[in-house]
N, C-alpha and C positions, 0 to 999 in steps of 0.2 A: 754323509760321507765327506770326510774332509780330502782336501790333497792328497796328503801322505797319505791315508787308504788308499787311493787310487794308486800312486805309485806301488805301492806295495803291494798290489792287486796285479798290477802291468809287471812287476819284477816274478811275482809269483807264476805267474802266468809262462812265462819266457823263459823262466829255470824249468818247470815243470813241462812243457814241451819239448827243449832239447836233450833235457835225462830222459825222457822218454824217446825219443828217435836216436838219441844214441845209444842206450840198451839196445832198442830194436836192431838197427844197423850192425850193431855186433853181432847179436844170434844171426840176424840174415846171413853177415859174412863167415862166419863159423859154417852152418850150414848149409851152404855153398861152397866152401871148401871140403867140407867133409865130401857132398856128393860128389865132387870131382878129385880131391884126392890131393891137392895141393891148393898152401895156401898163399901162394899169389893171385889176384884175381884181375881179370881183363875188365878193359872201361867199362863193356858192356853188363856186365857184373857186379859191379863197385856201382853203377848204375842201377841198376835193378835194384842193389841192397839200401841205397839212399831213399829209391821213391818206397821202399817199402815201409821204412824209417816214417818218412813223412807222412806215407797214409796212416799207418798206424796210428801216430801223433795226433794227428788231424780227427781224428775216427774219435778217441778217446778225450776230446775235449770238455764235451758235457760232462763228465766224470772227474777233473779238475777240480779242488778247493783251493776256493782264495780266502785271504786267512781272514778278510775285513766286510 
């Protein structure tokens, strides 16, 4: 494994966990707005839909391909 695999591994890696928690974080905040009815949402809210974001991410990491 040279350098550049590793970089490209660690870039892989990094793009692949924020599209995933940012997906997530959408449908959380969509679905929070739906149950409530409006779609602004309070810290505590926006909160909730981040750590969900995150775990999800987190949860799904063995499932990652790196391309090297």
């Amino acid at each position: 494994m040279t350098m550049l695999d590793l970089i490209r591994n660690i870039i892989a890696f990094a793009t692949t966990f924020v599209a995933v928690m940012a997906v997530t974080m959408c449908i959380a905040h969509l679905c929070i707005s739906a149950c409530f009815g409006k779609m602004m949402l309070t810290h505590r809210q926006e909160t909730l839909s981040l750590w969900i974001g995150v775990a999800l991410a987190v949860g799904l990491i063995p499932f990652y391909y790196f391309p090297c």
